[in-house]
C-alpha positions in Angstrom: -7.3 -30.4 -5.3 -7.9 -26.9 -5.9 -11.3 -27.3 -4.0 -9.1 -28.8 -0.5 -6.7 -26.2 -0.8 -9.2 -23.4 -0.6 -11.3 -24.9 2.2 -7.4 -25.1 4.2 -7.1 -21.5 3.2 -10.7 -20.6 4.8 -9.4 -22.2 7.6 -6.7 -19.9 8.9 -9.2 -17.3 9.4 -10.5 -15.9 12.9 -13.7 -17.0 14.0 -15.7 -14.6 15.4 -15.4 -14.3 19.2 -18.3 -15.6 20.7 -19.0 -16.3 24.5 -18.3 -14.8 28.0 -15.6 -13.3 27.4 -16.9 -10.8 24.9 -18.8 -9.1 27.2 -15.6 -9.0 29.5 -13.6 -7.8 26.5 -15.4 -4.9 25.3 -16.7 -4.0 29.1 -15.0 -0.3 29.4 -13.0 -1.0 25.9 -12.0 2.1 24.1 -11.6 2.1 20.5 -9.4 4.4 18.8 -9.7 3.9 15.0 -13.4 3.5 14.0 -14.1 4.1 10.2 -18.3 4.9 9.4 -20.4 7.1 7.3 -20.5 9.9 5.9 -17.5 8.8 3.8 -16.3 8.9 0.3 -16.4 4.6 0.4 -18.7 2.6 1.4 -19.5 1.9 4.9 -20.6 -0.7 7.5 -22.5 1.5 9.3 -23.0 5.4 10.0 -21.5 7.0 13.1 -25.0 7.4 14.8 -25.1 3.0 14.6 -21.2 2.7 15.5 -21.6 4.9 18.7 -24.9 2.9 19.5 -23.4 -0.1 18.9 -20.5 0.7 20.9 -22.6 1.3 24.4 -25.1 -1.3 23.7 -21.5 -3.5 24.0 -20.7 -1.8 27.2 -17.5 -0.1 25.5 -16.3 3.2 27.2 -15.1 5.1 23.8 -14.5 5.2 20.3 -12.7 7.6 18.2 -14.8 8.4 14.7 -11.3 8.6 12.1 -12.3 9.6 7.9 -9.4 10.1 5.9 -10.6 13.7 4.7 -13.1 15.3 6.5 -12.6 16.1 10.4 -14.9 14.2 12.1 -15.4 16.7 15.9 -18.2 17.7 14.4 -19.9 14.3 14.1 -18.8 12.7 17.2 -20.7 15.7 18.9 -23.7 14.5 16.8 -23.0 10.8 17.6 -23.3 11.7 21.5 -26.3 12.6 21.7 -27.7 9.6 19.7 -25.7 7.2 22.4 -25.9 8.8 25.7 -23.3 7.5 28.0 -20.4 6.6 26.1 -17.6 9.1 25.1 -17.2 9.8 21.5 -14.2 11.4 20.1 -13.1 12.6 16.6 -10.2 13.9 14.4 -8.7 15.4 11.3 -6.5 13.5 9.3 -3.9 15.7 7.5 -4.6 14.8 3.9 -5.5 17.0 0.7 -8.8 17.6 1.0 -8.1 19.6 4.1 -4.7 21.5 2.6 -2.3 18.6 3.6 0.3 20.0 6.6 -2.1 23.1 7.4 -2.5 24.0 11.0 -5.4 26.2 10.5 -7.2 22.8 10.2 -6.1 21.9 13.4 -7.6 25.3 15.0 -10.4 24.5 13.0 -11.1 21.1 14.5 -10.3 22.4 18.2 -13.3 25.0 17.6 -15.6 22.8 16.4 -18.7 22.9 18.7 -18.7 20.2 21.8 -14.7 20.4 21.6 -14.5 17.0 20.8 -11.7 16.8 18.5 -9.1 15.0 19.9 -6.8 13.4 17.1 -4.7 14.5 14.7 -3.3 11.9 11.9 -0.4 13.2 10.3 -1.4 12.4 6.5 -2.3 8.8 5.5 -3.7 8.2 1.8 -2.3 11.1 0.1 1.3 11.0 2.6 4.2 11.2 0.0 5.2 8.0 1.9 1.9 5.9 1.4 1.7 7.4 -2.6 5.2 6.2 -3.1 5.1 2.8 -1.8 1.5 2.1 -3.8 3.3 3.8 -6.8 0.5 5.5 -8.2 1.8 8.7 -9.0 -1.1 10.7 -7.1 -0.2 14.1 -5.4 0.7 14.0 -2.1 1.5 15.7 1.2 5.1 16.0 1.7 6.1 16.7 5.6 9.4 16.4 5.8 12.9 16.8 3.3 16.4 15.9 3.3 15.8 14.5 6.9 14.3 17.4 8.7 10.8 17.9 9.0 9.2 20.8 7.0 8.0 24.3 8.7 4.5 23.7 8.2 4.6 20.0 10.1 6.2 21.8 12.5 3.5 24.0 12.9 1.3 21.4 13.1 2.9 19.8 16.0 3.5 22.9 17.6 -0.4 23.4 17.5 -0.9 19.8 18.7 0.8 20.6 21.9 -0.6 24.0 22.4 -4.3 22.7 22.5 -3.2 19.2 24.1 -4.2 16.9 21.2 -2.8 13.5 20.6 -0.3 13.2 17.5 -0.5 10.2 15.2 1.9 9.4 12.8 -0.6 8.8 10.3 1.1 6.8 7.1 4.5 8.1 6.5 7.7 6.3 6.7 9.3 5.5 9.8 11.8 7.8 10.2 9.6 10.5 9.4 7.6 8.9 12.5 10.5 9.0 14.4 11.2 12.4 13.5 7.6 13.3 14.3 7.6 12.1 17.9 11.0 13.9 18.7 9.5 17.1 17.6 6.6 16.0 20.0 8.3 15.4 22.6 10.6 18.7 22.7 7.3 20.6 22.4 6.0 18.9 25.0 3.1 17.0 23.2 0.6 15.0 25.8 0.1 12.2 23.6 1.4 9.9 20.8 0.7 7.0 19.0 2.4 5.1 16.2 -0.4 4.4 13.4 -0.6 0.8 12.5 3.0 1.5 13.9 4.6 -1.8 12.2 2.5 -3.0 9.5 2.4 -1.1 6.7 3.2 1.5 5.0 4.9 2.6 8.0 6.6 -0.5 9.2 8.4 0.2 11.6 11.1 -2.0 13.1 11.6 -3.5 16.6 14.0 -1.1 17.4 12.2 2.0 15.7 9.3 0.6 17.5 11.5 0.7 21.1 12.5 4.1 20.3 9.0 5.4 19.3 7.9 4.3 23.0 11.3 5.4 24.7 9.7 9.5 23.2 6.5 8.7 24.7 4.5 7.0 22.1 2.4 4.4 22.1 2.3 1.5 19.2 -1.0 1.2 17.7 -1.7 -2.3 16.5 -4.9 -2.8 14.2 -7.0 -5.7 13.3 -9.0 -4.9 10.1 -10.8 -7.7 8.8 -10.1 -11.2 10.7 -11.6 -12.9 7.8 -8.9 -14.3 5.7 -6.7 -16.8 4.8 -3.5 -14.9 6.5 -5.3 -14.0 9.6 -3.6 -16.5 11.7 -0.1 -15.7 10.2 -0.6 -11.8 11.0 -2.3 -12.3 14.4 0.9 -14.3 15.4 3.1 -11.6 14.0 1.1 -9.1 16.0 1.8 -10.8 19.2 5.4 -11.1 18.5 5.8 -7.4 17.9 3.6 -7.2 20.9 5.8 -9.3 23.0 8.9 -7.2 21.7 7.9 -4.2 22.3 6.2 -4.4 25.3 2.5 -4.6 26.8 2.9 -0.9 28.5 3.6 0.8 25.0 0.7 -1.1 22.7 -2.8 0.1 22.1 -5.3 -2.2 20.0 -8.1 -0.9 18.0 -10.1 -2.1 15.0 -9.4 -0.5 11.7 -13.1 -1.3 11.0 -15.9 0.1 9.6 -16.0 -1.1 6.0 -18.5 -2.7 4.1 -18.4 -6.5 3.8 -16.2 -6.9 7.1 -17.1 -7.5 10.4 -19.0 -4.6 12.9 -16.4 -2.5 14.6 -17.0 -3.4 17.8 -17.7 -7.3 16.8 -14.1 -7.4 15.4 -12.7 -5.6 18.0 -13.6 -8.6 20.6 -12.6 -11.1 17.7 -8.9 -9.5 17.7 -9.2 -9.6 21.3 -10.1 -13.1 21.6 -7.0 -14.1 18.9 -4.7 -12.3 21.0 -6.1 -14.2 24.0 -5.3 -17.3 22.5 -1.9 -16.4 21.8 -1.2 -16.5 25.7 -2.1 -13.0 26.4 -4.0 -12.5 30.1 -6.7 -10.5 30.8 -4.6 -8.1 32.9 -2.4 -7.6 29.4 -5.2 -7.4 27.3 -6.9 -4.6 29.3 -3.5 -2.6 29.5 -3.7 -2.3 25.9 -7.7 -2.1 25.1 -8.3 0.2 28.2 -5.5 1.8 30.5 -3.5 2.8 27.5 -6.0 3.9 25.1 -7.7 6.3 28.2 -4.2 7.7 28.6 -3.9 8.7 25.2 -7.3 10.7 25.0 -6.9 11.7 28.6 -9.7 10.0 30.4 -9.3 9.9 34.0 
């Protein structure tokens, strides 16, 4: 018994996406959350392999994200290795880099080629991501008593002055919502809702709505396809899709670590899902192409 049940379990996971429509998919695709090495974890591949892999796939971008090192610097490195497709990096706002610190941000916008082009507000070591996991860790506090801190305003303010997208990164909702009002009155160009309502974010439908109504966009990631829930989450991702609207979603990977699939190979599995879930191409390229070049400012 124990033997059926765990071959029904293996069932509800996403085949890999195989076919014409792959090459359709990814054709001028833009990925905005690509994980590779140098890292402190283990790795799929290194930036070099995940930029090459990206053109040999016909894809038009990918943004290089670590969780504590900028990564401008290498996505000037990975361009050269992979002629022809855009590569873009980041800093993500965590310890290792002074937590809310806007001289990291001036650092990044200096680095040579200039290709720094997101900033994640703190993920593994945000106060709200430590709380919810309950480990106890330090963290990076940005905002208190329901106002954001100085310093995260500083960092926004810096966002806006060198026309850099802000992403929420993983603190709580409000602090999200927060986040994108302060955007907005400074007059940020871009902003996007990290893994906007899956965790530890979460936000609601109508957080979600309101995120979009200040100008951001939902980010909506795959990670690995290859699980027993898959199916469960992939129809929960088209619901919040279908809720909070085509013209305010972006879809990237979350990929990039060992043992899962390729970036780009997962990418056009999560792409193929949503496809099955009654999504048309014309959707599907709103949220894989047209939005994702808005938020980096392609033309």
């Amino acid at each position: 018994m124990a033997v059926a049940v765990g071959v029904a379990a293996a069932r509800q996971a996403i085949l890999p996406a195989t076919g014409a429509n792959v090459a359709r998919d990814l054709r001028g695709a833009i990925d905005i959350h690509v994980h590779a090495d140098p890292d402190n974890v283990p790795r799929s591949l290194d930036v070099l392999e995940a930029a090459r892999l990206a053109k040999e796939k016909g894809m038009r971008a990918i943004v290089l994200k670590s969780h504590f090192d900028s990564t401008a610097g290498l996505a000037l490195l990975a361009r050269k290795a992979a002629p022809g497709i855009e590569v873009f990096g980041g800093v993500d706002l965590n310890l290792p880099v002074g937590g809310m610190n806007a001289h990291a941000v001036e650092h990044m916008v200096r680095m040579n080629g200039r290709w720094g082009r997101i900033v994640w507000m703190s993920t593994f070591d945000s106060e709200n991501q430590i709380r919810t996991g309950k480990s106890g860790a330090p963290f990076v506090r940005v905002s208190q008593d329901g106002a954001l801190l100085p310093e995260t305003r500083a960092v926004i303010a810096a966002i806006a002055k060198h026309g850099l997208v802000l992403a929420s990164g993983h603190v709580s909702a409000q602090e999200a919502l927060l986040m994108f009002e302060e955007g907005r009155r400074l007059g940020v160009r871009a902003m996007v809702a990290t893994h906007g309502m899956s965790t530890p974010t979460s936000l609601s439908i109508a957080q979600a709505k309101q995120a979009a109504s200040l100008g951001a966009f939902i980010e909506f990631t795959s990670g690995t396809l290859a699980t027993p829930t898959a199916r469960a989450r992939i129809d929960r991702i088209a619901s919040d899709i279908r809720s909070v609207g085509v013209e305010h979603a972006i879809l990237s990977s979350d990929l990039g670590q060992a043992g899962n699939a390729l970036p780009a190979d997962g990418f056009a599995t999560f792409i193929g899902a949503l496809r099955a879930k009654a999504f048309t191409d014309r959707e599907l390229d709103r949220m894989t192409k047209e939005n994702p070049a808005r938020l980096l400012g392609l033309q």
